[in-house]
C-alpha positions in Angstrom: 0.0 0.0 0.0 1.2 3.5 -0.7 1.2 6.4 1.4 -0.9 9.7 0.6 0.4 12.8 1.4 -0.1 16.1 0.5 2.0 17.5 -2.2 4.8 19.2 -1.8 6.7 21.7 -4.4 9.2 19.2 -5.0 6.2 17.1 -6.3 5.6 19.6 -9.3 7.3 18.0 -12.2 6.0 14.8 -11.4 2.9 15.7 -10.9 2.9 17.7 -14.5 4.2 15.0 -16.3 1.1 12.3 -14.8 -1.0 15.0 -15.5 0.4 15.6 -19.3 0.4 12.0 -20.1 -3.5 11.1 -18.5 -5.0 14.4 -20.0 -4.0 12.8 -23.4 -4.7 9.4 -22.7 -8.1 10.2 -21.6 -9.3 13.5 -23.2 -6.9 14.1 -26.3 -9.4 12.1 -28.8 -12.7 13.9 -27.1 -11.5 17.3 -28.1 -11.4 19.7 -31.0 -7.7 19.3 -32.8 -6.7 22.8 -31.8 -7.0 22.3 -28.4 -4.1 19.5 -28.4 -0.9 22.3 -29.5 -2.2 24.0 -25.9 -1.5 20.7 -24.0 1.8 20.9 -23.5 4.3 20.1 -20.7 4.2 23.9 -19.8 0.6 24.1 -20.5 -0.2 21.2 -18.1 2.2 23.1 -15.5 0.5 26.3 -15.9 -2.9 24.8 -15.1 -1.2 23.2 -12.1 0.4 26.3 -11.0 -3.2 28.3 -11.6 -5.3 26.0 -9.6 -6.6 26.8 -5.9 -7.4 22.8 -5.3 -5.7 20.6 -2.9 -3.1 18.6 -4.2 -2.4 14.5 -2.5 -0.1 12.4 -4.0 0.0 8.7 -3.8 3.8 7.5 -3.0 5.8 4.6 -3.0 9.3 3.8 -2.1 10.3 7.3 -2.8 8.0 7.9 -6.5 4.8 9.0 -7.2 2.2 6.6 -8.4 -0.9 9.0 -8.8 -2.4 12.2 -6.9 -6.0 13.3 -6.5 -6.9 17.2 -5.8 -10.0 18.3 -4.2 -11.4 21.6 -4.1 -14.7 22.2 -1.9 -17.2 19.4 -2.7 -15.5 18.7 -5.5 -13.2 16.0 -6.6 -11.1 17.4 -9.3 -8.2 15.7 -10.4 -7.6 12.1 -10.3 -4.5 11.0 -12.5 -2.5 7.8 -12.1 1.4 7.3 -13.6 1.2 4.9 -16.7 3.2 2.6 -14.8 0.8 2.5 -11.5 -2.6 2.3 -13.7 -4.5 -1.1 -12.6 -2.5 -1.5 -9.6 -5.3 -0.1 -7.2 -3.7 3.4 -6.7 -6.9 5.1 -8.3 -9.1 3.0 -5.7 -6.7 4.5 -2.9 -6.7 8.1 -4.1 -10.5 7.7 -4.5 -11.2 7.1 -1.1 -9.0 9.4 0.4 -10.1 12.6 -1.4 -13.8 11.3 -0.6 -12.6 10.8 2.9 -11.3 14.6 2.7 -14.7 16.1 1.6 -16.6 14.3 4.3 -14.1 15.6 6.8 -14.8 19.5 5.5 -18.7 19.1 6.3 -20.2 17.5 3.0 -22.3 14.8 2.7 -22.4 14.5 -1.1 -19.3 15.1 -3.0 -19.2 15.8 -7.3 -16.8 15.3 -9.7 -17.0 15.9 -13.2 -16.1 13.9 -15.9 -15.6 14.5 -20.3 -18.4 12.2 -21.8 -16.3 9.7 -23.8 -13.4 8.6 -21.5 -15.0 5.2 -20.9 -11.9 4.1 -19.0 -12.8 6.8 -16.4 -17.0 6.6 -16.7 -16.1 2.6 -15.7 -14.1 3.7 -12.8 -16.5 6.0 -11.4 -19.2 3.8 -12.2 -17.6 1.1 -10.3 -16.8 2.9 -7.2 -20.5 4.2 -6.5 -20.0 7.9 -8.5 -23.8 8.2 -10.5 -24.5 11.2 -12.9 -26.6 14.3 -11.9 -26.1 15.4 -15.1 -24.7 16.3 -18.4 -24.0 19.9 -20.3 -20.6 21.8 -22.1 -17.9 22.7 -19.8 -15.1 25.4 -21.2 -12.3 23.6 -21.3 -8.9 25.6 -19.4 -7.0 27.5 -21.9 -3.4 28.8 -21.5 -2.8 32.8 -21.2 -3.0 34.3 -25.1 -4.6 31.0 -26.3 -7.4 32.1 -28.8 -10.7 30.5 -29.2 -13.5 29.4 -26.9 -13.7 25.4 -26.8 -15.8 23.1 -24.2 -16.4 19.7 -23.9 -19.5 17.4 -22.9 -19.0 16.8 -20.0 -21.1 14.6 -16.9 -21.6 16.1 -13.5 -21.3 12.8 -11.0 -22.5 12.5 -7.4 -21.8 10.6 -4.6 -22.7 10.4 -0.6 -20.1 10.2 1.3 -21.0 11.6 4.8 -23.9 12.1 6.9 -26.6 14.4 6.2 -28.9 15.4 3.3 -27.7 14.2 -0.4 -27.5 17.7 -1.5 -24.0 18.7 -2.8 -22.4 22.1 -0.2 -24.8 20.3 2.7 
């Protein structure tokens, strides 16, 4: 079993780099084609040096296998190392951040998920995450990136603390 921590700066690059790879193993075929020149390396660093959400990594005998951010109610990032997928890392992450958004008051915490990444919908689907609901999202764009793109994307639920199944309860 690995241990979860939060992240640290010296986490950054490895944390980019799962994030780089699993944003185009999972997304880059559910986008528009000029979407994938922004998803660089230093894109993908730039969107983890702009976000506010709370960062865990999954470690194991000094490398990371995976980390899950949460932000709120929300689980936002869940992203396992090419080498770690299958090996029940995601399963660990999962419960943790759920853990997390009980432990801050909420009894129903949402993710969201692009429509398409079937290895993901499974996931989710398999560890008790149902849909609310389904609409366009924007997708995160790079400072002096031009255009406007979104992608279907499902809103998922789950309860995981006590109280009334309304997500912010």
């Amino acid at each position: 079993m690995s241990d979860i921590r939060p992240a640290e700066a010296r986490d950054r690059a490895a944390i980019v780099e799962i994030l780089h790879h699993g944003w185009h193993d999972g997304h880059a075929h559910l986008v528009s084609p000029e979407v994938l020149p922004l998803r660089t390396p230093a894109c993908i660093d730039d969107i983890y040096g702009a976000s506010e959400d709370t960062f865990y990594v999954a470690e194991e005998a000094g490398r990371i296998l995976g980390f899950v951010a949460v932000n709120g109610d929300e689980l936002t990032k869940l992203f396992i190392a090419r080498h770690a997928r299958g090996s029940g890392i995601a399963e660990q992450l999962m419960a943790f951040a759920e853990a997390r958004i009980a432990e801050k008051g909420f009894a129903v915490a949402r993710l969201l998920c692009q429509v398409g990444n079937v290895p993901a919908e499974k996931f989710y689907a398999r560890t008790g995450w149902v849909e609310e609901h389904r609409r366009q999202y924007p997708l995160w764009m790079p400072k002096g990136a031009t255009g406007h793109f979104t992608a279907e994307t499902m809103c998922l639920v789950k309860k995981v603390g006590p109280g009334p199944q309304t997500a912010g309860a």
